[in-house]
Residue frames relative to the residue before (quaternion, step in Angstrom):
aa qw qx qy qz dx dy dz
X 1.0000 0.0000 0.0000 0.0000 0.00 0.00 0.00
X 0.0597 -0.7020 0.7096 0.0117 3.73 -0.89 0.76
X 0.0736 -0.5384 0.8393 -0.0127 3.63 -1.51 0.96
X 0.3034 0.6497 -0.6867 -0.1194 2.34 -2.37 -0.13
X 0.7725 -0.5155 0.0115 0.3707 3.61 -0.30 0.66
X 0.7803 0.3083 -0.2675 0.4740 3.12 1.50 -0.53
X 0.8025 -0.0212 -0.1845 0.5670 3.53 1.22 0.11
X 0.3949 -0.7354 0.5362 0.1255 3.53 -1.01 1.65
X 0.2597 -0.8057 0.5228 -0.1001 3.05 -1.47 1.10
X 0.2170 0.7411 -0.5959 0.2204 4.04 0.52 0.72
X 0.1168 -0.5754 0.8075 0.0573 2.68 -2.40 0.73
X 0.2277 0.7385 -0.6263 0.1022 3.39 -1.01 0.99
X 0.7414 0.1379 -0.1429 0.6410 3.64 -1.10 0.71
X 0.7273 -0.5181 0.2994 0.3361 4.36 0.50 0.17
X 0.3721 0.7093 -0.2171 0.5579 2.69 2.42 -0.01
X 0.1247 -0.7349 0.6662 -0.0225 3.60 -0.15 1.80
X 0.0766 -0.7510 0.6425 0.1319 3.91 -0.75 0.73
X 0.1510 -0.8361 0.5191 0.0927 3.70 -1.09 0.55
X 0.2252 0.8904 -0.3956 -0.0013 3.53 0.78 0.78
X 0.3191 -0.7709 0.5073 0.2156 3.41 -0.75 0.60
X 0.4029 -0.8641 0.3015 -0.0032 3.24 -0.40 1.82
X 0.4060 0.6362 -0.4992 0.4256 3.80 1.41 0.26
X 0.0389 0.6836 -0.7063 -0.1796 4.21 -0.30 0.05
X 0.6933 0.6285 -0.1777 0.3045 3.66 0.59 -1.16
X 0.5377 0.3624 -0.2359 0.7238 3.38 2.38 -0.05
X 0.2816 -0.6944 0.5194 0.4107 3.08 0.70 -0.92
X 0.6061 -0.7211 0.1181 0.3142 2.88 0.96 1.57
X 0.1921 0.8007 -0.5378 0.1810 3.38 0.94 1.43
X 0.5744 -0.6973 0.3875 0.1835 3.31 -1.09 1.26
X 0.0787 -0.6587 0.7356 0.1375 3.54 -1.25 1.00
X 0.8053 -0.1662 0.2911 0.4889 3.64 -2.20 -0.23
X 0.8964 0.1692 -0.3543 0.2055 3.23 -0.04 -1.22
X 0.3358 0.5346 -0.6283 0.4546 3.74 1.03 0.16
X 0.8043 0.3570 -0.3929 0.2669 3.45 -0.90 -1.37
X 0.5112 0.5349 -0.4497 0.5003 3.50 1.39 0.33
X 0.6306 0.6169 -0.2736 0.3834 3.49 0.61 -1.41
X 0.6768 0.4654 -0.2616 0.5069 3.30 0.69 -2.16
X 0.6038 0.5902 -0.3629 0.3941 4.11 0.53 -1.05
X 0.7894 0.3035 -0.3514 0.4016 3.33 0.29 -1.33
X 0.4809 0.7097 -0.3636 0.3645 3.88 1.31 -0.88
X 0.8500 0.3252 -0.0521 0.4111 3.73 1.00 -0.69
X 0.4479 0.3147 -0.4616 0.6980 2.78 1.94 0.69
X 0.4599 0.4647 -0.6162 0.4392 3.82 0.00 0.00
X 0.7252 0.5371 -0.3347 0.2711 3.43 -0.05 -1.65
X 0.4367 0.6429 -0.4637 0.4253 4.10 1.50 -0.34
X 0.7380 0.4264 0.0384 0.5216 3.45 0.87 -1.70
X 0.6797 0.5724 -0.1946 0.4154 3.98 0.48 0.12
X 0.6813 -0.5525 0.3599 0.3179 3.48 -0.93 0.90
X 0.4062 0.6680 -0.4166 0.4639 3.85 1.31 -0.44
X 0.0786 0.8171 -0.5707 -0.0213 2.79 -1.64 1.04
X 0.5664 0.1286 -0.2335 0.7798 3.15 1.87 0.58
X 0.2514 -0.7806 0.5605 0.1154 3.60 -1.27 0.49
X 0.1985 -0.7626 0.6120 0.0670 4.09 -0.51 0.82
X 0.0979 -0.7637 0.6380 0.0045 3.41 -0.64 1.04
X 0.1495 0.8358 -0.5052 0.1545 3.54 -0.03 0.44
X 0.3613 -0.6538 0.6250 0.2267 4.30 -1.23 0.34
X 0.5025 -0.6140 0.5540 0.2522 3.44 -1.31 0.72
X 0.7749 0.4144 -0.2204 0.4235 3.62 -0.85 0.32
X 0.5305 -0.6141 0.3504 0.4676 3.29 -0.74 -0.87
X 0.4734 0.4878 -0.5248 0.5124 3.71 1.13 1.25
X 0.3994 -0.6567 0.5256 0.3647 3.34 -1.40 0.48
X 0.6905 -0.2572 0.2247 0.6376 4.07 0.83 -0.98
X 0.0336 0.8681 -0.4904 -0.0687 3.37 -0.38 0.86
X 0.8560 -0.1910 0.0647 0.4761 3.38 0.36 1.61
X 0.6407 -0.4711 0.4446 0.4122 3.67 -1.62 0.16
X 0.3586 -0.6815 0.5978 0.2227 3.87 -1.09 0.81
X 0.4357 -0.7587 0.4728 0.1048 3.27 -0.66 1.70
X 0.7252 0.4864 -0.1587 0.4609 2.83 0.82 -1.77
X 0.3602 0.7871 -0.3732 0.3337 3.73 1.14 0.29
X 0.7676 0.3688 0.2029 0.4833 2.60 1.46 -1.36
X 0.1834 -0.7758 0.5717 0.1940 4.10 -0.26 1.02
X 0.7555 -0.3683 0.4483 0.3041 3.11 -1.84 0.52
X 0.6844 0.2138 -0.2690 0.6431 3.80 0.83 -0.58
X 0.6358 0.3653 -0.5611 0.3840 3.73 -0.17 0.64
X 0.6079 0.4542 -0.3857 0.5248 3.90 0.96 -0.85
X 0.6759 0.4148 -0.4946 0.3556 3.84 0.35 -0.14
X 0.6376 0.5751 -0.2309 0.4576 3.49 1.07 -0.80
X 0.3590 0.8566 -0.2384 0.2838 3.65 1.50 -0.14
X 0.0965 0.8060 -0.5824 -0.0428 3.73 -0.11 0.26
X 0.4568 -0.8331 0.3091 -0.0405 2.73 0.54 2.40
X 0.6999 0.2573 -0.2356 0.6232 3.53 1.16 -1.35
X 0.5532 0.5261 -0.5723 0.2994 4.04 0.24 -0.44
X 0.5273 0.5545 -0.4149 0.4922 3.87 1.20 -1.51
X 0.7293 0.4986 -0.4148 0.2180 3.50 -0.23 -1.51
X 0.5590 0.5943 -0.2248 0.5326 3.40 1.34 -1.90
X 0.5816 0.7202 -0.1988 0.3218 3.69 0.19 -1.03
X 0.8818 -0.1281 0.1724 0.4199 3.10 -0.02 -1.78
X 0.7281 0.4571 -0.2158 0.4630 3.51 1.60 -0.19
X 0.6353 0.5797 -0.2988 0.4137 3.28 1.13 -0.42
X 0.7358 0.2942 -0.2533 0.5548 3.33 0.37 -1.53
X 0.4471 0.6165 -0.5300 0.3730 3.82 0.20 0.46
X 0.7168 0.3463 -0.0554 0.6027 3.40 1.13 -1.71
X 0.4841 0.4553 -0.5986 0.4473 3.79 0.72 0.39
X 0.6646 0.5907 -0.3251 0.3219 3.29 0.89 -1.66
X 0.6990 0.3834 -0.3984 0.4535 3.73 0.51 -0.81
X 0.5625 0.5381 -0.4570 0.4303 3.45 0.34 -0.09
X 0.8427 0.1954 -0.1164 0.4879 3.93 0.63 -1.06
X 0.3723 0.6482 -0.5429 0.3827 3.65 1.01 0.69
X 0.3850 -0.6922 0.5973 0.1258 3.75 -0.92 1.06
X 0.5730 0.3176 -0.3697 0.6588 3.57 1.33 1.85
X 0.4890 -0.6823 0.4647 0.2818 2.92 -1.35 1.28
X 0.3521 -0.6750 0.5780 0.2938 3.53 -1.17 0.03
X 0.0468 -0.6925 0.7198 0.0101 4.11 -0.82 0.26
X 0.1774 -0.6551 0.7332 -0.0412 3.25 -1.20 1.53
X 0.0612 -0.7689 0.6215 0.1375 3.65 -0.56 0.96
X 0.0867 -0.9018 0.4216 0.0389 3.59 -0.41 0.84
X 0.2354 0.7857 -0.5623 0.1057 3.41 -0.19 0.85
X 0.7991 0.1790 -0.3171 0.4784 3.34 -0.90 1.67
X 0.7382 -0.3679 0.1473 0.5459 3.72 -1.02 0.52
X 0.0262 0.6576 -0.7500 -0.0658 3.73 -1.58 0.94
X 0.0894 -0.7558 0.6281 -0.1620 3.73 -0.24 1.86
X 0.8917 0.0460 -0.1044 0.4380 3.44 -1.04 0.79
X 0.8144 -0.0202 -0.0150 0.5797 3.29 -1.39 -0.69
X 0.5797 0.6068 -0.3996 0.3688 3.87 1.03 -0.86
X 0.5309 0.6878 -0.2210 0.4431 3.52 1.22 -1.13
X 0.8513 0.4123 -0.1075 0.3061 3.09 0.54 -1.73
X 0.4790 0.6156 -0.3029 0.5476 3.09 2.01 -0.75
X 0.3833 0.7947 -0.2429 0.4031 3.43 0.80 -0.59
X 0.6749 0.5883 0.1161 0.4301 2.89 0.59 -2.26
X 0.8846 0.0204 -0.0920 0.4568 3.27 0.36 -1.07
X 0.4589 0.5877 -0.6208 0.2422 3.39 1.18 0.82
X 0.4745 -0.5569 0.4238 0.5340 3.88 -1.12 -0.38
X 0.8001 0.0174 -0.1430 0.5822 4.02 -0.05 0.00
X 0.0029 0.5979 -0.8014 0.0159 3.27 -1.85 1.13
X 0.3249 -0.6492 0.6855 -0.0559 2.22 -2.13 1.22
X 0.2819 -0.8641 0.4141 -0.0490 3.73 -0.41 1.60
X 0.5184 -0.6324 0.5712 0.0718 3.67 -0.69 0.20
X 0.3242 -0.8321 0.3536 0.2781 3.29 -0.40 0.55
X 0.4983 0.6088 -0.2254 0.5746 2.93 1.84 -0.52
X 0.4178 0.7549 -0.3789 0.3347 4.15 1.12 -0.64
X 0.2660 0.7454 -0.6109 0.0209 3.58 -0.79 0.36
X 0.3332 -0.5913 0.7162 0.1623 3.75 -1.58 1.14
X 0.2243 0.5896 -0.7725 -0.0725 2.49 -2.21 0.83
X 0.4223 -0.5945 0.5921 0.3429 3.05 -1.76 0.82
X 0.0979 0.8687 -0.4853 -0.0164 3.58 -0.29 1.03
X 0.1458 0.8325 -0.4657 0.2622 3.38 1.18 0.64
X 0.7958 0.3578 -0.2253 0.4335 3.20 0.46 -1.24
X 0.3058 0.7864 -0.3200 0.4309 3.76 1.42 0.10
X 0.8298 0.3209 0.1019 0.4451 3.55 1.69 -1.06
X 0.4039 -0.6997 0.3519 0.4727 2.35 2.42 -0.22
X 0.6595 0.2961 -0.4492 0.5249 3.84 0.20 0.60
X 0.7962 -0.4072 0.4459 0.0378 3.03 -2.28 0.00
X 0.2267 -0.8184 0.3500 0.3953 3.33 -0.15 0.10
X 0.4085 -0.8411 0.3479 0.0679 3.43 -1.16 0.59
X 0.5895 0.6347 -0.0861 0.4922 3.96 0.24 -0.36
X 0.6379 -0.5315 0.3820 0.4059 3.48 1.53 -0.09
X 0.5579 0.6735 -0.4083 0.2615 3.26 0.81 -0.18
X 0.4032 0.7043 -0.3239 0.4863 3.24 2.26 -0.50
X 0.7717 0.3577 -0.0875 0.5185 3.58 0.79 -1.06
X 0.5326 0.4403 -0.4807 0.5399 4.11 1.06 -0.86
X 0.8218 0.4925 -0.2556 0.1298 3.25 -0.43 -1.87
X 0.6040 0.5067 -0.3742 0.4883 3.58 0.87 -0.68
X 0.8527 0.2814 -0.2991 0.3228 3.74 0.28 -0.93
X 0.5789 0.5451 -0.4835 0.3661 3.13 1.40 0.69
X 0.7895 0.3606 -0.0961 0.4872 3.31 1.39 -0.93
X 0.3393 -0.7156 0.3571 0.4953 3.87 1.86 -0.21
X 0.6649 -0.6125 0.2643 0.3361 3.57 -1.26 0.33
X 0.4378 0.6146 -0.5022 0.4225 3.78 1.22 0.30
X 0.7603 0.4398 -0.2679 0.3959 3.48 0.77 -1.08
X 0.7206 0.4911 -0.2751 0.4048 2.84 0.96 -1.22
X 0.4619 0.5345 -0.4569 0.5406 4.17 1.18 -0.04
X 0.6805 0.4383 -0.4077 0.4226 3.91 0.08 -1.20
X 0.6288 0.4545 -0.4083 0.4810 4.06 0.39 -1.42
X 0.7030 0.4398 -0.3150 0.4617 3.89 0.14 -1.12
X 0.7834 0.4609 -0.3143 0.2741 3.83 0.22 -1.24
X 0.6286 0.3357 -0.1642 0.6821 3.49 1.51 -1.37
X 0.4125 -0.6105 0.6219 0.2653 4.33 -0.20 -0.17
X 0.4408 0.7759 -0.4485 0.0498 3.15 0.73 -0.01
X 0.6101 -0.5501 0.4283 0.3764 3.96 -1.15 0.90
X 0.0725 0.6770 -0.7046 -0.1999 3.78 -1.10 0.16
X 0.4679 -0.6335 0.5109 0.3445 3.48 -1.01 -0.14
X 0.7988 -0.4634 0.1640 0.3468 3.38 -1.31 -0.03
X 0.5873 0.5622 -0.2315 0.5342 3.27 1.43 -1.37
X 0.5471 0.5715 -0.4485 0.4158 3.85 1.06 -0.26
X 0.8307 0.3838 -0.0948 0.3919 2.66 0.24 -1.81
X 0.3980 0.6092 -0.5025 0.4669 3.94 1.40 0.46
X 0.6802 0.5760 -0.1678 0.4212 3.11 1.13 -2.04
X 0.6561 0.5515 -0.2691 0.4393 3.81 0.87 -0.38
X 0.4682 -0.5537 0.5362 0.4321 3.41 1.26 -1.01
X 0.5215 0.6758 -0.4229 0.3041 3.95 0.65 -0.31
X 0.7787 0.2079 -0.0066 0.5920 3.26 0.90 -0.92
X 0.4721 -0.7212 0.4570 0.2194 3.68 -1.02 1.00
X 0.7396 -0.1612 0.0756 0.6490 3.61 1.53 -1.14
X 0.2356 -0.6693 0.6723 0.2111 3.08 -1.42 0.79
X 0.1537 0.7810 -0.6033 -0.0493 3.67 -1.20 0.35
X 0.6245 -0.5292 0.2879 0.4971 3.67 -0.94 0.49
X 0.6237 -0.5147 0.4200 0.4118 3.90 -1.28 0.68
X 0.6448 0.3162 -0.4676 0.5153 3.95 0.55 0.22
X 0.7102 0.4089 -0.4545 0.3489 3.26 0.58 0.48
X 0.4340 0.8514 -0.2125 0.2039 3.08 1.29 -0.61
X 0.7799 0.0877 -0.2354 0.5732 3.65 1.03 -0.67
X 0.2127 0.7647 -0.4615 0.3964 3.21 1.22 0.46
X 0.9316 0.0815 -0.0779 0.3454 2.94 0.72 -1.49
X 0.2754 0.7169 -0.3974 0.5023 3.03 2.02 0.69
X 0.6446 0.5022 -0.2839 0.5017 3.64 1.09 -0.81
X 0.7295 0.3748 -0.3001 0.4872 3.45 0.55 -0.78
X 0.4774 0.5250 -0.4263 0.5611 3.98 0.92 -0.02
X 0.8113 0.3356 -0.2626 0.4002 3.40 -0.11 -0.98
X 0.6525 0.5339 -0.3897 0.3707 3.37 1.27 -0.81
X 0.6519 0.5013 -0.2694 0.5012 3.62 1.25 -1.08
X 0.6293 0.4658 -0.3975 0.4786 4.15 0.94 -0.24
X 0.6223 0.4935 -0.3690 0.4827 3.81 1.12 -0.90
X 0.6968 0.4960 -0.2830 0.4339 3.96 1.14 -0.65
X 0.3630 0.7040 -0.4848 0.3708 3.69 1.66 -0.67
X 0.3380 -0.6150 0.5053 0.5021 3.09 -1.80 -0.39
X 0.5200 -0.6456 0.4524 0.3289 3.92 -0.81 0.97
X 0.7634 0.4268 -0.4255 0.2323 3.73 0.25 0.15
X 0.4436 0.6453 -0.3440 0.5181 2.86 2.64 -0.52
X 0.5958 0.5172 -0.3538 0.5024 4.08 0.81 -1.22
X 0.3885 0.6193 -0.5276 0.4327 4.21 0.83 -1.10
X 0.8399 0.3821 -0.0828 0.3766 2.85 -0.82 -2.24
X 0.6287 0.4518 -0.4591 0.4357 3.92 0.31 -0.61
X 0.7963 0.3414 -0.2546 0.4295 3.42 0.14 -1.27
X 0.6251 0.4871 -0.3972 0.4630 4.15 1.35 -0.21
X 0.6262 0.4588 -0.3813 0.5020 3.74 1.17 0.10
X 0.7313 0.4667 -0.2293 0.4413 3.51 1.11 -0.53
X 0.7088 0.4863 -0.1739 0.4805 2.76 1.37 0.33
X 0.3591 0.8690 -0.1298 0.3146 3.13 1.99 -0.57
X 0.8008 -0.0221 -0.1878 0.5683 2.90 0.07 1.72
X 0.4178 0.6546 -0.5121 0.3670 3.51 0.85 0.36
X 0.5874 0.6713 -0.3432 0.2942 3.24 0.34 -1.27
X 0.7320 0.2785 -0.2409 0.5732 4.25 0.77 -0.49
X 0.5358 0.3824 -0.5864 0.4720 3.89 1.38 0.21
X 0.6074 0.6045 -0.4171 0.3028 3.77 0.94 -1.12
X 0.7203 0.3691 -0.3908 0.4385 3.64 0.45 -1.52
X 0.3255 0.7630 -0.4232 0.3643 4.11 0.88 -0.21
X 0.7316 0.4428 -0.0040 0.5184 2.64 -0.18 -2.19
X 0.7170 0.3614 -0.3111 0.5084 4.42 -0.02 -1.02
X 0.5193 0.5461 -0.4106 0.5134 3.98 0.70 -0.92
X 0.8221 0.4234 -0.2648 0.2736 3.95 0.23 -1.80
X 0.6412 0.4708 -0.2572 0.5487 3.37 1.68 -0.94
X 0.3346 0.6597 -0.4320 0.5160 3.99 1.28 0.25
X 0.9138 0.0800 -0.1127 0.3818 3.31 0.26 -1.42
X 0.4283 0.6957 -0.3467 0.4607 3.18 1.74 0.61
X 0.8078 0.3972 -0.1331 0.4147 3.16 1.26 -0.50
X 0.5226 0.5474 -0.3129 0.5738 2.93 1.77 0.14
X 0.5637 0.5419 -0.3998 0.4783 3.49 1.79 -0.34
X 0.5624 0.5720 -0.2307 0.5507 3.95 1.86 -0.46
X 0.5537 0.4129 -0.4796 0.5412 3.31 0.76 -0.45
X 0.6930 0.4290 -0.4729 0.3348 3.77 -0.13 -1.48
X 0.7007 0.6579 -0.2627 0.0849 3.64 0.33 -0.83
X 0.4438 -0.6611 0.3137 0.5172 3.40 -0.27 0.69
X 0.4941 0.6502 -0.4515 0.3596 3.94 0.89 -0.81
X 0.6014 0.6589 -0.2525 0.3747 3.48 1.12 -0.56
X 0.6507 0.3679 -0.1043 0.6561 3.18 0.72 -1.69
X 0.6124 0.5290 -0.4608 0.3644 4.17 0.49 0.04
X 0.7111 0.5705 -0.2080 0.3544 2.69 1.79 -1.31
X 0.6458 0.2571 -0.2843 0.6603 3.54 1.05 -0.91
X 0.4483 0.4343 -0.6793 0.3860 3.87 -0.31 0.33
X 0.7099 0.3451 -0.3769 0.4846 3.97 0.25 -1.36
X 0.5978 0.4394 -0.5606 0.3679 4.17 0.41 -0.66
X 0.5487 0.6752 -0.3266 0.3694 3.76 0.44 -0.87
X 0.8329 0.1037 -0.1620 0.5190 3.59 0.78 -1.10
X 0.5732 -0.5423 0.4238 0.4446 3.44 1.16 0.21
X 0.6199 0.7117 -0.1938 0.2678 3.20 0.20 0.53
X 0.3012 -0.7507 0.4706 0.3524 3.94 0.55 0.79
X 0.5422 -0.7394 0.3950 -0.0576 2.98 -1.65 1.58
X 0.3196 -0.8774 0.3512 0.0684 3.06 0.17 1.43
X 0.1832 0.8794 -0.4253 0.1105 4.06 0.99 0.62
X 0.6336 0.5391 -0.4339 0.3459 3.09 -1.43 0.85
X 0.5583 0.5988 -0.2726 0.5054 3.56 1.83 -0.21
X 0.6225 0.2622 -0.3989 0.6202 3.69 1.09 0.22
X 0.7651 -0.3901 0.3634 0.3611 3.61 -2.10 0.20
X 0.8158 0.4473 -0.2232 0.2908 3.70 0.67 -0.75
């Protein structure tokens, strides 16, 4: 078992938990999680786990990258795609080609990268109270994590452009009704049945679950690393932009972002 303050880590009964540990942000992600949460899910290739639970402390599941993490002279100095390449991708390749199911238990807002994680486990479990947004573009950037590649083939590319273009919030019963989520149930039910999923996937047999999730996946893996590489250098093309720096200047003061008044 490894802990530490911003993201917890247990294995018990083959049960790998992953909890991101910020309630008081609603556990929005800085460098050194998206390190932490990375190395946690390449261990998990090599490790006594046999089903993994990704899940947020409190009553948010992950609610995006922590802006305020960061000054105005560190985000210019940024090598946006090296971070992206770095610490977000090969995390989300990995859940895709680990020979264990993932289970995102989600209760309360999953916004950005938090969204996308989402995305690339293989069964989530939702809250009624739970809401996704692609909110990336809210700041003036792109989205990131795969969601370029999850979100269309779950929902086709009309929807999936509106959720990404406007950020807009959906609620749970939507996002059931889309295919995004496997079950919503009320929040006293919620790890109830997250336990019993994980308990009945950690008892499966693990080369039959292997082979399910490697056929169901088959051949993705060179559209996915594609698709994570294109939103790399897309998003370093958002960072440079002024629409950017409008965007977290207006998140800073609270305030709705006024973009389109600088060159980028």
């Amino acid at each position: 078992m490894k802990t530490n303050d911003k993201l917890l880590v247990t294995l018990e009964g083959g049960v790998k938990r992953i909890t991101f540990n910020r309630p008081e942000r609603r556990n929005a992600v800085d460098f050194e999680m998206f390190e932490a949460f990375a190395e946690a899910i390449s261990e998990s290739a090599h490790d006594e786990s046999r089903v993994l639970v990704i899940t947020g402390a409190g009553e948010a599941f992950c609610s995006g990258l922590d802006l305020s993490a960061l000054s105005a002279g560190e985000l210019a100095r940024l090598d946006v795609a090296a971070k992206v390449r770095e610490l977000i991708n090969p995390p989300v390749l990995k859940m895709r080609t680990l020979r264990k199911p993932v289970v995102a238990r989600v209760a309360g807002p999953a916004v950005g990268i938090g969204f996308s994680y989402v995305l690339a486990s293989d069964i989530s479990v939702a809250t009624r109270e739970a809401t996704f947004s692609q909110s990336f573009v809210r700041v003036g950037l792109m989205p990131d994590g795969g969601s370029t590649y999850f979100l269309p083939g779950l929902v086709g590319y009309a929807r999936a452009f509106e959720l990404m273009a406007t950020g807009a919030t959906i609620k749970a019963e939507e996002a059931l009704r889309l295919g995004l989520v496997n079950h919503v149930v009320p929040r006293e039910e919620l790890d109830p049945m997250v336990d019993a999923l994980a308990a009945r996937l950690a008892a499966a047999p693990q080369p039959a679950l292997a082979r399910i999730k490697a056929a169901l996946s088959r051949g993705e893996q060179e559209r996915l690393a594609a698709a994570l590489d294109f939103e790399a250098e897309g998003q370093a093309d958002c960072f440079a932009s002024s629409d950017f720096l409008e965007g977290v200047t207006a998140f800073m003061q609270k305030r709705a972002p006024v973009f389109g008044k600088g060159k980028g």
